[in-house]
C-alpha positions in Angstrom: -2.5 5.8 -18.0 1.1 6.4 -19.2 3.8 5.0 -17.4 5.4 8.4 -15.5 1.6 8.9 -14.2 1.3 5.1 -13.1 5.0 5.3 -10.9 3.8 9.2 -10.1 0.8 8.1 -8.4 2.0 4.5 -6.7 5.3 6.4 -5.2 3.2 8.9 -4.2 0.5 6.4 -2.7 3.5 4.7 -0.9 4.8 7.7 0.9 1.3 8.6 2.0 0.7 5.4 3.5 1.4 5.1 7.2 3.8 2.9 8.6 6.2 3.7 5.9 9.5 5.2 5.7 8.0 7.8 3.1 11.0 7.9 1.3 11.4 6.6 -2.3 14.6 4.6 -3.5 15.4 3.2 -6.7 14.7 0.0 -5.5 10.8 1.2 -5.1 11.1 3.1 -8.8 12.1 -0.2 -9.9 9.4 -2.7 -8.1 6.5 0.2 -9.4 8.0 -0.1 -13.2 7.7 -3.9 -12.8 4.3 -3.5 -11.9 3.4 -1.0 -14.6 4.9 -3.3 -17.1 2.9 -6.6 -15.5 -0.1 -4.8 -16.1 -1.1 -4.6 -12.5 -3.7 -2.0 -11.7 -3.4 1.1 -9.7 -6.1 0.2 -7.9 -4.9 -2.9 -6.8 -1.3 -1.5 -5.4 -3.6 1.3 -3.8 -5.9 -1.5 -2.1 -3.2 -3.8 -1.4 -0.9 -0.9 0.7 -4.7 -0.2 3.1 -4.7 -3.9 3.3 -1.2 -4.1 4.7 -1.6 -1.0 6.7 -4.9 -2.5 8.4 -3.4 -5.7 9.0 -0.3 -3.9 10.9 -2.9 -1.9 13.0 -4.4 -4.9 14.4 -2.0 -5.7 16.9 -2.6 -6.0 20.9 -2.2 -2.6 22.4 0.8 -3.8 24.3 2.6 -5.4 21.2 6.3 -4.1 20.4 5.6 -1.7 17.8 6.7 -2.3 14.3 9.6 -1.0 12.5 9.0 1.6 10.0 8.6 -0.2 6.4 11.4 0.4 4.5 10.4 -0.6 0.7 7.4 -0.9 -1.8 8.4 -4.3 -2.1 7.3 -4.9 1.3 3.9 -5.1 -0.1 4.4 -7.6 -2.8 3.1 -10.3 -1.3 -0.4 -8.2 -0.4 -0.5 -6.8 -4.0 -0.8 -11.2 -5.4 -3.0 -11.6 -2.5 -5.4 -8.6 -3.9 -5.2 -9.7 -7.2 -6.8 -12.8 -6.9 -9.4 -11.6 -3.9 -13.2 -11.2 -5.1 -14.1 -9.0 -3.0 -15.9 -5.3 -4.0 -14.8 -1.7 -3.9 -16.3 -1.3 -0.9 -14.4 -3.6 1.7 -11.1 -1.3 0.8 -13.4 1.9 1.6 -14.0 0.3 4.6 -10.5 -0.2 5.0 -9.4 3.3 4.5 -12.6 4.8 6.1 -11.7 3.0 9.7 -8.1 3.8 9.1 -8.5 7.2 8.7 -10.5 7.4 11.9 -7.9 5.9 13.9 -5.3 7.7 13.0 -6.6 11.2 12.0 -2.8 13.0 11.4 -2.2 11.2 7.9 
């Protein structure tokens, strides 16, 4: 995958993901060229933003809500963590399957 194509699909992947802002700055076109250049699969930026987002949900129903995330950069610590997890495809379809089911609209 070319590089446009790569920062195409993360951005895109980023705007989709709940919780976030939706909105891409320079700042994220930067972080997703730094990840393209490090080699870091699409897959793993994909897994590591249902990650994130699952790990938000889980909050007491009462709990403060969150604050909208702001930057793609927000996940950088979740894209390391999945790159050195050994776990299978199928624990992040699990992910996004439950996801998707508790929050229908996106």
């Amino acid at each position: 995958m070319d590089r446009r194509e790569y920062l195409r699909q993360v951005l895109e992947a980023y705007c989709a993901t709940p919780g976030t802002a939706g909105v891409v700055r320079r700042a994220d076109r930067f972080f997703a060229t730094q990840m393209y250049d490090r080699g870091v699969p699409l897959t793993t930026v994909e897994n590591a933003l249902i990650l994130a987002v699952a790990r938000r949900s889980a909050r007491p129903v009462n709990a403060a809500p969150l604050s909208m995330i702001q930057s793609l950069a927000y996940f950088a610590p979740v894209i390391e963590e999945v790159l050195q997890l050994k776990v299978g495809p199928e624990y992040f379809r699990h992910l996004r399957n439950r996801l998707q089911r508790s929050n229908p609209a996106r």
